[in-house]
C-alpha positions as a printed NumPy array, in Angstrom:
array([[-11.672,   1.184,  12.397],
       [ -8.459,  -0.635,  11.455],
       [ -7.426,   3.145,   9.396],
       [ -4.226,   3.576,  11.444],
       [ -4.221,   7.241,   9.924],
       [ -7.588,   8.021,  11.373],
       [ -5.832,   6.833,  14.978],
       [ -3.437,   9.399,  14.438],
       [ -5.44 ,  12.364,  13.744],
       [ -7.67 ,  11.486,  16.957],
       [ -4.46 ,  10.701,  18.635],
       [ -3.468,  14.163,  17.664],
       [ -6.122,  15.868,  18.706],
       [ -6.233,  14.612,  22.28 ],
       [ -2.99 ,  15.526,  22.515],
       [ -3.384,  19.234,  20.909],
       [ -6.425,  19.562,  23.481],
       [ -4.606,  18.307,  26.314],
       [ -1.875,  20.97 ,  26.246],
       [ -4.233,  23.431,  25.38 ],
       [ -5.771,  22.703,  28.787],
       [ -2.314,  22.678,  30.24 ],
       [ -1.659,  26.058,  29.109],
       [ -4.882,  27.864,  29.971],
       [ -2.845,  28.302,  33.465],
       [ -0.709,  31.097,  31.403],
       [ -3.468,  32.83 ,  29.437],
       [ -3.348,  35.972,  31.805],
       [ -2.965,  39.415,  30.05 ],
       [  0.673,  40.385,  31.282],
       [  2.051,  44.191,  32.107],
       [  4.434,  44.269,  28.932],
       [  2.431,  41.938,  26.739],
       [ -1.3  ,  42.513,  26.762],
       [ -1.989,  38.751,  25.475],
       [ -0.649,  36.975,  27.681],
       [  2.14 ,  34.044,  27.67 ],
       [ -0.346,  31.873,  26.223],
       [ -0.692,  33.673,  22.862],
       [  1.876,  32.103,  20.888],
       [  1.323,  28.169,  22.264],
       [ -2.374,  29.086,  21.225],
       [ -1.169,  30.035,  17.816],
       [  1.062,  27.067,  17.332],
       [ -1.566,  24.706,  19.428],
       [ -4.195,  26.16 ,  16.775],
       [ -2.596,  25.358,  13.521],
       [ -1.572,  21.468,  14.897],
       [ -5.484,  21.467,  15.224],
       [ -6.27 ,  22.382,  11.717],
       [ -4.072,  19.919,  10.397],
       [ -5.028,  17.166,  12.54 ],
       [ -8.51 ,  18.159,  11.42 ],
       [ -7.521,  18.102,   7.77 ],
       [ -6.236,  14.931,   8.278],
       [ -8.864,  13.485,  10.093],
       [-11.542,  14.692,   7.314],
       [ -9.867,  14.075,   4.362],
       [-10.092,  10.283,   5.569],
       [-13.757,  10.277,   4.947],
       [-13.887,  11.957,   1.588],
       [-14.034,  10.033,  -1.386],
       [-10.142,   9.454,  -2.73 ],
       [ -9.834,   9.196,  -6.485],
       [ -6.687,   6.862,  -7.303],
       [ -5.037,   6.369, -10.916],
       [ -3.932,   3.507, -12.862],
       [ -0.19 ,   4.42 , -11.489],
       [ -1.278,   4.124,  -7.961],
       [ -2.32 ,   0.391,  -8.206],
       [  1.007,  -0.587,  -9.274],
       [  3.317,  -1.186,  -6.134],
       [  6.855,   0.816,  -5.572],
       [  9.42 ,  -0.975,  -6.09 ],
       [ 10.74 ,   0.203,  -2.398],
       [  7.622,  -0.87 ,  -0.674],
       [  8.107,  -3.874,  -1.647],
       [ 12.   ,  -3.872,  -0.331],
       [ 10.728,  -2.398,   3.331],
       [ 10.949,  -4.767,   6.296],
       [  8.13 ,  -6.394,   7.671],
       [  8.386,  -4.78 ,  11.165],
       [  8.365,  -1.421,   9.72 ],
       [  4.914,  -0.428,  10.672],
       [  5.202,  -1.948,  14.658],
       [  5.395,   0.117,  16.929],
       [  8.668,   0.666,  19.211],
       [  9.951,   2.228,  22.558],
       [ 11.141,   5.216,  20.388],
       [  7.346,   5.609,  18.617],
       [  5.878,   6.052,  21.835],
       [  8.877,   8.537,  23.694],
       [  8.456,  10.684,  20.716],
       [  4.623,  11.335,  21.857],
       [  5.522,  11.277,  25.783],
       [  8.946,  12.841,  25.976],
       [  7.119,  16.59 ,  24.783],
       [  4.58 ,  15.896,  27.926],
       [  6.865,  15.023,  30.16 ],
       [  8.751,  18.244,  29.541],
       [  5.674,  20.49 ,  29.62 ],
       [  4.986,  19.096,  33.18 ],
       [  8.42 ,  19.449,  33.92 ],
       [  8.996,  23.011,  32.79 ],
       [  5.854,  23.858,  34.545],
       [  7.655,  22.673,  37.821],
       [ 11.217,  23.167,  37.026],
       [ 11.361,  26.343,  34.832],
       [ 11.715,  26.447,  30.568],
       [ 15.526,  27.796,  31.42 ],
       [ 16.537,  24.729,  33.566],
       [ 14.55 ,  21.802,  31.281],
       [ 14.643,  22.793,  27.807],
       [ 18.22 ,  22.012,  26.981],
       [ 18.007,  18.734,  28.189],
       [ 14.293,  18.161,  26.45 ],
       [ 16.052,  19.344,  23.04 ],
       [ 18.768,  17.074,  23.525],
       [ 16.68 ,  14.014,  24.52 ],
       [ 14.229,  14.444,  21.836],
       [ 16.741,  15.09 ,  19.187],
       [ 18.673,  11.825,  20.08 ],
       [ 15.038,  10.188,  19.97 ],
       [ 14.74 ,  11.355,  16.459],
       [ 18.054,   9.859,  15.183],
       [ 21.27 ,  12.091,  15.746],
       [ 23.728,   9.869,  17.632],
       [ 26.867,  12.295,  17.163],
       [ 27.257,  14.084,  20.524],
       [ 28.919,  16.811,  19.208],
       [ 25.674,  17.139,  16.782],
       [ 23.161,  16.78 ,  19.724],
       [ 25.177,  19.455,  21.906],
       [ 26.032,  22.133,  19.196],
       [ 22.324,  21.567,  17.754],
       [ 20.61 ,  21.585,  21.098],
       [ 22.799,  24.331,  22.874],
       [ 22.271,  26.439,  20.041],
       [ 18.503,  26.051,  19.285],
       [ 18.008,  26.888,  22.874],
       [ 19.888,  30.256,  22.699],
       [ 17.782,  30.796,  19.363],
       [ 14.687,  30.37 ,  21.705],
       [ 16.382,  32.251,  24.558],
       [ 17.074,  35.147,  22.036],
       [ 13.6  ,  34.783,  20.28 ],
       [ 11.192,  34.722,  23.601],
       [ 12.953,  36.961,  25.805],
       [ 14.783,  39.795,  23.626],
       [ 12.2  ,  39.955,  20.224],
       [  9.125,  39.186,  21.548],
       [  9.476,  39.791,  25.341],
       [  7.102,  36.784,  26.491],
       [  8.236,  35.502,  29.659],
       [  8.257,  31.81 ,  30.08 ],
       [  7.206,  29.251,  32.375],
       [  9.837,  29.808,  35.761],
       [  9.293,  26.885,  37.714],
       [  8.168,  27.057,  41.204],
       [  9.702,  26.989,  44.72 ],
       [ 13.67 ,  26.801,  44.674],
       [ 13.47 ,  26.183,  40.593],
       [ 12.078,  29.606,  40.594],
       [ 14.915,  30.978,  42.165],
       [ 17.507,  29.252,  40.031],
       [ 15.63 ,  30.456,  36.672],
       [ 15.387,  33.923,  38.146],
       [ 19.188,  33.975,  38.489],
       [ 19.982,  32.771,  35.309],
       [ 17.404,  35.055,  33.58 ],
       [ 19.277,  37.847,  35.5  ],
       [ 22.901,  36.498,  34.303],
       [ 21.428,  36.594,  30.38 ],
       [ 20.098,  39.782,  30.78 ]])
């Protein structure tokens, strides 16, 4: 059990499965949109579980190697020796995305999901601000434009007060 590719499948599956559960919540047919606000996170949630799946399989079947595999790259053997630890960053990258689905849950998608693409885009490597703001500002209105004016699915709105604020600003882009 020391495959640290077969941990990541698993490790990918309880995760797909966990915010499949979370998302059940929105799997109610709507007036305007018959299957419901849950439809396209199924989709998406769906194909992450094939290719977990894939992966997770294709660990057991029998792998065929040739004579050129046996040889070591030349860059393997320049890669640090920490390489394969694990760091703070590793484990935000798998936490952040939860975090934000609770959040937007309580908060509203319109109030959370700039600062989630932001966060998680500085997690992945971009340290120019004017990169994070310009790519995160802008794949937000691409997400704005895509959910509410192509495919009319409304998203999550927060609750209490947050639901007021998201109701005001969905009102302003309207």
């Amino acid at each position: 059990m020391k495959d640290r590719v077969t941990w990541e499948a698993l490790a990918w599956c309880v995760l797909i499965l966990g915010a499949y559960a979370l998302s059940l919540d929105f799997d109610k047919p709507l007036p305007h949109y018959p299957p419901g606000a849950a439809f396209w996170p199924h989709i998406v949630q769906f194909g992450m579980a094939i290719a977990a799946i894939v992966l997770l399989v294709s660990r057991f079947l029998p792998q065929t190697a040739g004579d050129e595999a046996a040889e070591t790259p030349e860059y393997i053997e320049e890669a640090p020796e920490d390489l394969a630890g694990i760091t703070w960053r590793t484990i935000a990258v798998f936490l952040i995305p939860l975090i934000w689905a609770y959040a937007m849950h309580q908060m509203g998608f319109l109030l959370v999901t700039p600062f989630f693409l932001i966060g998680f885009t500085w997690l992945m490597g971009v340290t120019r601000w004017r990169t994070l703001l310009a790519f995160g500002f802008g794949f937000y209105l691409l997400l704005l434009v895509v959910f509410y004016k192509l495919i009319f699915t409304p998203l999550p709105m927060g609750a209490g007060f947050f639901h007021t604020i998201n109701a005001e600003i969905l009102a302003v882009l309207q």
